[in-house]
N, CA, C and O of each residue as an XYZ file, in Angstrom:
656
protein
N      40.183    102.935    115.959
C      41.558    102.999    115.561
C      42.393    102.182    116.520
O      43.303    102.663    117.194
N      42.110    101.211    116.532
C      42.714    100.142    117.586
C      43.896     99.444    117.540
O      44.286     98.721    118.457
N      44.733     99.713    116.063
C      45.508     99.181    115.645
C      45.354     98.397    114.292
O      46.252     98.120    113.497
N      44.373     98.181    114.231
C      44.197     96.999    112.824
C      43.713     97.710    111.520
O      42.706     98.418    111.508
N      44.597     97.446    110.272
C      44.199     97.808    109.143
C      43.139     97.567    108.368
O      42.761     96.400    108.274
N      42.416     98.650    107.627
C      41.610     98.170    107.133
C      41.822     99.081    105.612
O      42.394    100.151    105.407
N      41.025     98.054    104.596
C      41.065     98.609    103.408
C      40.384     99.987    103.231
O      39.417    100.155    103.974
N      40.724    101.123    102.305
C      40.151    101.681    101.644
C      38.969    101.481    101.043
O      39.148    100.964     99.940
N      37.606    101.706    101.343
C      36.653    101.515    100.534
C      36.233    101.782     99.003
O      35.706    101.083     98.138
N      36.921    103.727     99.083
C      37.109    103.687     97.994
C      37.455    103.170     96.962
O      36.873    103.480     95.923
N      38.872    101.903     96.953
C      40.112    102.026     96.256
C      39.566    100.479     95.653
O      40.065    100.257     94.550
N      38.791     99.540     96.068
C      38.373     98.412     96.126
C      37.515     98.360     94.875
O      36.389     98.850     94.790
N      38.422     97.457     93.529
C      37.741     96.720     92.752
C      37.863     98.178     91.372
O      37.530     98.044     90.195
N      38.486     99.587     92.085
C      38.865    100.442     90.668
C      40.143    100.150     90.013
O      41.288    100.239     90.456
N      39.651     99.734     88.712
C      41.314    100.325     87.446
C      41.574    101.091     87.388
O      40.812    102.028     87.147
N      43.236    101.251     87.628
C      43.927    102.388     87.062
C      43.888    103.021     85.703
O      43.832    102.154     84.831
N      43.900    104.365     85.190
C      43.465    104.794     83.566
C      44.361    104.124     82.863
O      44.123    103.712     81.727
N      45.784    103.904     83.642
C      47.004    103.741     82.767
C      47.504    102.795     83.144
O      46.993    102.365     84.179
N      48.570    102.063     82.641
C      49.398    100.491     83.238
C      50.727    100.448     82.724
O      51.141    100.270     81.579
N      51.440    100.692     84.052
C      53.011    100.517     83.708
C      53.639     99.246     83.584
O      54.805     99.039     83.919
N      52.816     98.333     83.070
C      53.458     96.825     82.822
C      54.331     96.699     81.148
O      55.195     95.942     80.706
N      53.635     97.760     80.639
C      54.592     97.499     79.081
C      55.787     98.733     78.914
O      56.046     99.378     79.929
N      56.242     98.939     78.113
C      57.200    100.128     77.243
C      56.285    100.629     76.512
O      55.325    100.192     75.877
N      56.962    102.083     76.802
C      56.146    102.853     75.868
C      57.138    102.936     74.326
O      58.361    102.800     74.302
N      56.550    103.104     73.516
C      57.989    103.808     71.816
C      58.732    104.710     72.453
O      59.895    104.366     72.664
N      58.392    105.801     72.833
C      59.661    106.466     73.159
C      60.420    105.807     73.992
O      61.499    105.804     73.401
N      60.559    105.284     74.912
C      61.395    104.237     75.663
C      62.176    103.973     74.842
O      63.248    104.571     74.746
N      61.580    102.399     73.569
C      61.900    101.638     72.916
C      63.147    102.395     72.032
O      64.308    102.032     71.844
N      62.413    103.590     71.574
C      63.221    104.738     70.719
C      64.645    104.756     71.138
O      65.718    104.514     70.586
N      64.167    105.221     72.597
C      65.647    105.876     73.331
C      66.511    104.519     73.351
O      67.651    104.577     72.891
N      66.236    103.822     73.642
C      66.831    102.263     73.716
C      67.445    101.689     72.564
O      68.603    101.348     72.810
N      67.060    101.449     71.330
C      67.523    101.629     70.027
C      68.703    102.727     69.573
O      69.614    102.357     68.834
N      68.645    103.740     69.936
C      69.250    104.805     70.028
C      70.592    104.962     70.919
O      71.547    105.570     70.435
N      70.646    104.565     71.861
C      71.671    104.282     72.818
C      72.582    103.485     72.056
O      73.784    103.708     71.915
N      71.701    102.224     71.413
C      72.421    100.596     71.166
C      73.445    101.346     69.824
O      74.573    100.919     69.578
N      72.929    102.286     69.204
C      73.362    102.390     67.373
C      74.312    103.378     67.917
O      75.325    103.472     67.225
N      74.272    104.350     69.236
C      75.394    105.393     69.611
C      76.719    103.664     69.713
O      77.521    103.405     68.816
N      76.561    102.881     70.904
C      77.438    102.180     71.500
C      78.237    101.167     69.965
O      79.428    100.911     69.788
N      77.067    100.809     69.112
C      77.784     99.995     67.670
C      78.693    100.668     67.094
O      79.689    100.167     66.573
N      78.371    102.130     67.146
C      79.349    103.133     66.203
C      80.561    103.461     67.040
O      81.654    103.774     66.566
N      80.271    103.363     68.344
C      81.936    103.400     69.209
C      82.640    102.108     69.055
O      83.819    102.156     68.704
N      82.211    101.224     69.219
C      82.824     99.776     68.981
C      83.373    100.077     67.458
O      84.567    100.343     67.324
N      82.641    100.041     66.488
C      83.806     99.642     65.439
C      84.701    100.903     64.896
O      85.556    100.750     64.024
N      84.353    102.417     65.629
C      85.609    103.297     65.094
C      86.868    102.818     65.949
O      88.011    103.042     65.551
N      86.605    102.152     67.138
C      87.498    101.882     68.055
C      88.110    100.277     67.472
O      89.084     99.730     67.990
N      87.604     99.896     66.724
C      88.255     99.044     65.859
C      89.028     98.802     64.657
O      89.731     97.922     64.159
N      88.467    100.298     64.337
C      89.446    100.233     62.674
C      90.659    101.153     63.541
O      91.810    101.232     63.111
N      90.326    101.653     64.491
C      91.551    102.873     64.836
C      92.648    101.512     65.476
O      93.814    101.416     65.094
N      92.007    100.524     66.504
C      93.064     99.539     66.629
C      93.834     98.446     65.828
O      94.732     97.628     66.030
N      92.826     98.950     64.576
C      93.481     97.939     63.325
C      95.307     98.867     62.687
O      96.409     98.370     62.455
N      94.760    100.443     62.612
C      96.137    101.056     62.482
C      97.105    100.973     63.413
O      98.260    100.593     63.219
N      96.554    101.386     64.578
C      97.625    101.423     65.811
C      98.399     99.808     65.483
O      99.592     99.754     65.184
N      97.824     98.976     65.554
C      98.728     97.488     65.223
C      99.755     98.249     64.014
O     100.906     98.432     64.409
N      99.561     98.544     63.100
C     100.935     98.430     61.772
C     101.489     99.493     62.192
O     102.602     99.488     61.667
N     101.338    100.797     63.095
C     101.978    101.144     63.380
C     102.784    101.199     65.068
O     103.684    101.836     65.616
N     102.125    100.458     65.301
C     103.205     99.786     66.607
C     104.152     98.855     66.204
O     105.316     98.920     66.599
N     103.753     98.000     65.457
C     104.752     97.319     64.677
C     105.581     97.995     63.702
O     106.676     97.501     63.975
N     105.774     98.759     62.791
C     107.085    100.115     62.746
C     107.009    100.324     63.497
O     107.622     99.316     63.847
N     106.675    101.045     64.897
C     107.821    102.017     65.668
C     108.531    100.812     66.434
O     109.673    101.090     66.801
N     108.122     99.639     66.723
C     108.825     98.270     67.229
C     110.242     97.986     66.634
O     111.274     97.758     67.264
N     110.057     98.053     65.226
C     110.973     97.301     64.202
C     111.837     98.531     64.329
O     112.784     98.216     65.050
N     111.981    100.341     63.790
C     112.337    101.018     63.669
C     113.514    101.189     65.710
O     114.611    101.680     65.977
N     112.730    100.672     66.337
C     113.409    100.623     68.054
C     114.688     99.703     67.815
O     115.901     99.866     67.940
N     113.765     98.547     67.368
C     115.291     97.500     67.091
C     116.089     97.337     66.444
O     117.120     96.723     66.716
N     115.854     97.761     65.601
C     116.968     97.927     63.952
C     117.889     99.466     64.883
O     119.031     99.262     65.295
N     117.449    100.403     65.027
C     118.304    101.038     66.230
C     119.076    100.524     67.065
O     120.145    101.100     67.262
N     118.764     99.263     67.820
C     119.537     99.168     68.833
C     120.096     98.178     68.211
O     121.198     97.984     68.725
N     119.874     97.388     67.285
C     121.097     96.438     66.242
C     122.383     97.376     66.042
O     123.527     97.203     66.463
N     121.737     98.654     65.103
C     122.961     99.578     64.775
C     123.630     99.937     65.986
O     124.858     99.871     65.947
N     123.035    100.341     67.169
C     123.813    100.754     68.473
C     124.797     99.791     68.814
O     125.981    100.088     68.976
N     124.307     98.566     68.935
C     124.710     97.795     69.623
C     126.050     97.554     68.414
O     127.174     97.709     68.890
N     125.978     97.196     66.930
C     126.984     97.015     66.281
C     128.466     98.054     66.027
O     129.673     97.896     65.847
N     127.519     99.118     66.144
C     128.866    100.329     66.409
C     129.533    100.114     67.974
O     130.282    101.089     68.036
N     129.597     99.796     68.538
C     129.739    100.101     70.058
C     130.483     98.898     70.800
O     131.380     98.801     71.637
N     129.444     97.797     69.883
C     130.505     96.623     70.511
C     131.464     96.151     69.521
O     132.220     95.193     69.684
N     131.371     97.014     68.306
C     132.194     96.521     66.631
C     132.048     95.135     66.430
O     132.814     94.565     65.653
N     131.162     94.513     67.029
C     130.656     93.120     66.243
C     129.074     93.410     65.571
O     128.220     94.212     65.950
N     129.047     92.542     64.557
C     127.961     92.337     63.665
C     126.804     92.236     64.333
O     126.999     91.482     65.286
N     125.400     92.722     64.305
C     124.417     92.231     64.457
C     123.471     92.275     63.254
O     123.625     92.896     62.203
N     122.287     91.349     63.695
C     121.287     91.183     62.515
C     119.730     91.043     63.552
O     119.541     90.797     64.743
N     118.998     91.284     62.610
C     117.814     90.968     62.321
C     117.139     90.135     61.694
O     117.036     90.288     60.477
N     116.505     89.046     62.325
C     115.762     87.831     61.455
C     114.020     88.260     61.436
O     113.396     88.481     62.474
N     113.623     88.300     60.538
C     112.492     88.779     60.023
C     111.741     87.837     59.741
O     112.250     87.154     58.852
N     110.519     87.370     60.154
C     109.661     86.257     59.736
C     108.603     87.135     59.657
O     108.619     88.223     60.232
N     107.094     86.487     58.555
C     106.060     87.478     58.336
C     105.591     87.805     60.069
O     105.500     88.964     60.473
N     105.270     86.357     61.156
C     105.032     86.427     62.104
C     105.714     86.833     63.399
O     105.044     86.801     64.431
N     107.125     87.255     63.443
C     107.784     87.442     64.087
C     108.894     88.107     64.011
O     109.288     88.101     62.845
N     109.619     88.709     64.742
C     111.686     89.271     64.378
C     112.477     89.031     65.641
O     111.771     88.696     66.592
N     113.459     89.101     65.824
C     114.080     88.152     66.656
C     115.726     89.375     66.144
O     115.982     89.738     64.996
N     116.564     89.742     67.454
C     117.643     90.194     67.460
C     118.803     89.131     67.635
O     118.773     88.243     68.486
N     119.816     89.326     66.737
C     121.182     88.109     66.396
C     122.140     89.140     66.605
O     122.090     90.364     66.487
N     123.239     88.143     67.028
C     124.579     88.509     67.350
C     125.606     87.463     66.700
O     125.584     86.234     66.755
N     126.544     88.353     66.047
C     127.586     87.328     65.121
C     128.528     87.086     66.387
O     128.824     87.976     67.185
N     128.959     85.764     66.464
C     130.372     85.437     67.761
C     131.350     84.426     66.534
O     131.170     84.263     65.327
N     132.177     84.002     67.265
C     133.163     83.249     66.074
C     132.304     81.816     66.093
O     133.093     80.882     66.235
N     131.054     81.414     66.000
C     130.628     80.248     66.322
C     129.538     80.687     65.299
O     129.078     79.724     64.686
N     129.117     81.641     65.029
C     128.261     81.828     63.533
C     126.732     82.779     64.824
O     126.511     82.792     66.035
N     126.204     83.285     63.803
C     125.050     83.801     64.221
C     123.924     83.075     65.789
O     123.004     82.259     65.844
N     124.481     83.718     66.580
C     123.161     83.144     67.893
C     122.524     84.509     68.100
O     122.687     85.598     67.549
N     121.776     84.096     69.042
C     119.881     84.297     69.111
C     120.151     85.624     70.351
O     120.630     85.276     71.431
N     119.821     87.106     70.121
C     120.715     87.804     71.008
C     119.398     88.108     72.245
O     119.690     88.429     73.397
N     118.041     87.953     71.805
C     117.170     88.163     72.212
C     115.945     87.102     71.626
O     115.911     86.608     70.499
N     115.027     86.921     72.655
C     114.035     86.027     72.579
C     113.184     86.828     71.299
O     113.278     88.048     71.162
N     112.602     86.236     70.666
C     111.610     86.389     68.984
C     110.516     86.961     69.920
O     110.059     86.413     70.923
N     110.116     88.403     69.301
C     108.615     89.148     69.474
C     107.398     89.290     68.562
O     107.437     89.966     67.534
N     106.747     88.891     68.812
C     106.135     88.717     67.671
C     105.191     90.350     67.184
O     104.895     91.288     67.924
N     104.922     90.182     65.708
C     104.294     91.341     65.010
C     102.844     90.993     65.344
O     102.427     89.836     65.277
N     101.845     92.379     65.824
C     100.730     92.494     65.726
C      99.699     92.003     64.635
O      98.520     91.652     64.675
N     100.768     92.144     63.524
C     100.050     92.130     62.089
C     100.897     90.949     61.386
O     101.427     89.969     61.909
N     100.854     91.350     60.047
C     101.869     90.305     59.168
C     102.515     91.151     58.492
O     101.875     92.110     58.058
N     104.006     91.056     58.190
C     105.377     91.647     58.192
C     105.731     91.160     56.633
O     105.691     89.932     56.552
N     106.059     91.805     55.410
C     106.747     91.780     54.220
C     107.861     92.529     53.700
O     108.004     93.589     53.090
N     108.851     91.306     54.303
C     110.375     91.913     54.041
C     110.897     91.336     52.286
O     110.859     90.243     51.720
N     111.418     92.890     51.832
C     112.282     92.502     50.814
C     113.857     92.979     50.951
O     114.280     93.914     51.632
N     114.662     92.005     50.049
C     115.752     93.084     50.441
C     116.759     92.441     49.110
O     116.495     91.531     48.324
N     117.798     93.172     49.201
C     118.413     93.502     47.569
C     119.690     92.202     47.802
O     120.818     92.425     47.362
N     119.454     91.160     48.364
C     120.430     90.181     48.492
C     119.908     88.863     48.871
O     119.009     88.606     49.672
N     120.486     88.223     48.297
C     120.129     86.534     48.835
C     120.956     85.657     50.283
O     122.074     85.168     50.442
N     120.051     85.757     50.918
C     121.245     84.936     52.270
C     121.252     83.248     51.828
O     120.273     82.511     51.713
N     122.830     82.890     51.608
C     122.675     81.395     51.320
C     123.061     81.019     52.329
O     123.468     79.870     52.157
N     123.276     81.559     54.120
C     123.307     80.806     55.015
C     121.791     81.097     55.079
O     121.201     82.104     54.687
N     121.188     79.744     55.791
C     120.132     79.726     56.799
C     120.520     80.198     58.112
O     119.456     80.632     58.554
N     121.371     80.368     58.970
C     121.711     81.070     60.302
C     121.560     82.594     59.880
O     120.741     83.170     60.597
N     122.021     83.239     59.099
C     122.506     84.434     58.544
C     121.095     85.051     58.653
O     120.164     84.409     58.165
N     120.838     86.296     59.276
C     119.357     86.925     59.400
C     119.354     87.549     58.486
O     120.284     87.761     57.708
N     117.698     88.137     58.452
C     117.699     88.987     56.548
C     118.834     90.251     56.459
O     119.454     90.667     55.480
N     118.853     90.658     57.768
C     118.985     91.858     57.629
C     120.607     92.481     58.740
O     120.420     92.907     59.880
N     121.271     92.445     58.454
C     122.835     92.229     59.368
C     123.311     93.922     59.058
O     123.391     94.477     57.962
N     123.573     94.474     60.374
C     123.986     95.641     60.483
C     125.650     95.561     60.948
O     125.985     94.929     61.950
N     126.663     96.308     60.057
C     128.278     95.483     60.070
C     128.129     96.557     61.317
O     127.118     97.169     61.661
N     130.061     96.607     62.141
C     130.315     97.090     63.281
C     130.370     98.855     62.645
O     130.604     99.838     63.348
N     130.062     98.864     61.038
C     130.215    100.565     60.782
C     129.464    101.274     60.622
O     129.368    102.498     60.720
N     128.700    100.283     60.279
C     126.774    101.020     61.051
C     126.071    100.926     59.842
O     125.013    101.542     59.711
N     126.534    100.223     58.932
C     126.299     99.607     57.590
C     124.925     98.882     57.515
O     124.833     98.127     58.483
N     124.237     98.852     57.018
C     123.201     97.306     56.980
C     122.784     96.793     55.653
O     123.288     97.299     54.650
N     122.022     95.958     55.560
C     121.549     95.190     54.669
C     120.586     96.648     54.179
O     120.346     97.540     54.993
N     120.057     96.702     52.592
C     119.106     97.849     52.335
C     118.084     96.757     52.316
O     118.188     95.651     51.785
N     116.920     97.335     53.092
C     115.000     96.431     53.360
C     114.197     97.511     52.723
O     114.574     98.663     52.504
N     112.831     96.889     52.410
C     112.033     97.713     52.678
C     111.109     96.188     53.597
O     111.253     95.031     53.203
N     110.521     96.440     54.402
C     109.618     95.750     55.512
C     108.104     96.334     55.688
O     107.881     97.129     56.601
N     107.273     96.004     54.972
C     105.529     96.423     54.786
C     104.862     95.498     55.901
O     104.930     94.270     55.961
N     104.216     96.343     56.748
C     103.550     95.772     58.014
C     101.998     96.521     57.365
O     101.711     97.674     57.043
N     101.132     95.053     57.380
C      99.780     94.998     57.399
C      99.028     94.357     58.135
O      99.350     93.295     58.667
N      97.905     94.929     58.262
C      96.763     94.258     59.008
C      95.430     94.938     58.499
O      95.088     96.087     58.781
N      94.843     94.192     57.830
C      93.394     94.387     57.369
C      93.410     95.093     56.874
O      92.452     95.825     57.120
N      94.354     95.627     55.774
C      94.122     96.789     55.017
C      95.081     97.893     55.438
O      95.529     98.653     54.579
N      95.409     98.015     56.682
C      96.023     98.699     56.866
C      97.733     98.626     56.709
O      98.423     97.792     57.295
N      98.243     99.652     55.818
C      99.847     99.612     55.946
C     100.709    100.234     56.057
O     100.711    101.331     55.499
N     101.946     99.761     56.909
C     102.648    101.344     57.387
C     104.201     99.685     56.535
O     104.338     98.510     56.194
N     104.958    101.214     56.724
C     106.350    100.721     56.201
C     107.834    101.154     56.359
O     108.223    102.292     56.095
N     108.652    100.119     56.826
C     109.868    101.018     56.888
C     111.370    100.172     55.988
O     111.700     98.988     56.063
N     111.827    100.953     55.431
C     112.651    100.787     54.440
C     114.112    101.274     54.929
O     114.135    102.348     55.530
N     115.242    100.644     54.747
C     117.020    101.533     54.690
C     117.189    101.048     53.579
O     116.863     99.945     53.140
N     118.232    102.735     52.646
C     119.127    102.492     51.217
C     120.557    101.352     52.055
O     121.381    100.734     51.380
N     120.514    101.339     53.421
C     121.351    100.467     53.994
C     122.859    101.301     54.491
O     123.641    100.843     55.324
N     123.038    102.699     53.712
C     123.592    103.698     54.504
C     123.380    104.550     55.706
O     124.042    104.852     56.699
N     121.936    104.879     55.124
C     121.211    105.956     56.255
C     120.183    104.866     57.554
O     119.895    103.743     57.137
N     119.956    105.034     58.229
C     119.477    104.844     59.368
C     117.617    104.241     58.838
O     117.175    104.007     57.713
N     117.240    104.198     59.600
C     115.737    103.140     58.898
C     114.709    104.866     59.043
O     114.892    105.898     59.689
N     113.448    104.316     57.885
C     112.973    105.303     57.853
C     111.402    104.802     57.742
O     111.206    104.435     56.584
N     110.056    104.645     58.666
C     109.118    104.299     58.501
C     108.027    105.505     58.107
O     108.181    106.719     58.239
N     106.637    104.626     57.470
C     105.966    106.224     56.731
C     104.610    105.034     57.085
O     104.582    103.807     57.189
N     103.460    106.244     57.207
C     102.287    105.385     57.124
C     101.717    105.449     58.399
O     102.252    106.001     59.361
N     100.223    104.674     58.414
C      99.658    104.640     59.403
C      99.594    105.603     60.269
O      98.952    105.457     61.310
């Protein structure tokens, strides 16, 4: 025992019964199994972010059409709302015609405004709330992939979204 190693006599030139170089099926199983748990979280977590979009976009639109009306009662000048499928954008009437009161945000989804009047200005936004808290009557359908939420004013009462 002098220090120097020496082999096992026994151990020299025997196979092991068994060999951990491959996968066994159950492995493979569990592995498969994991993958089809993680596919099914991915796409419920996708249709659920497909709603959350149309309805972040109403409670967005329903925030600003609020603070149009706030802002028009309060400062007794006109404001509006310009509505594009891709975007909306807050306006302010001055004696110089409709400017831009806030930078354009854009919609998650794509935006379908109707409304019970024709604007023959191009400055003039779809949707103009007077200083008496008056507005244009909309209905505004926010979709995305199927999904749709919506918010509508008779243009007396205050905005009212449903859906999603």
């Amino acid at each position: 025992m002098g220090g120097e190693l020496t082999p096992d006599r026994r151990c020299v030139g025997v196979i092991p019964k068994h060999r951990d170089a491959g996968v066994t099926l159950i492995e493979l199983l569990v592995v498969v199994a994991v993958l089809a748990v993680l596919a099914v979280g991915v796409t419920i977590t996708a249709v659920r972010g497909q709603g959350a979009a149309t309805a972040a976009d109403a409670q967005s639109f329903a925030r600003a059409f609020d603070l149009a009306r706030h802002l028009a009662v309060h400062s007794r000048q006109s404001q509006g709302l310009q509505i594009t499928p891709t975007e909306w954008r807050l306006m302010r009437r001055t004696a110089q015609g409709w400017v831009e009161a806030a930078p354009a945000r854009a919609w998650r989804g794509r935006a379908t405004l109707s409304t019970d009047h024709t604007v023959f200005d191009p400055d003039t936004p779809e949707i103009v709330v007077l200083a008496t808290g008056q507005s244009s009557a909309f209905d505004l359908v926010f979709s995305t992939r199927g999904d749709v939420a919506r918010c509508a004013s008779d243009g007396w009462d205050g905005v009212t979204c449903s859906g999603s």
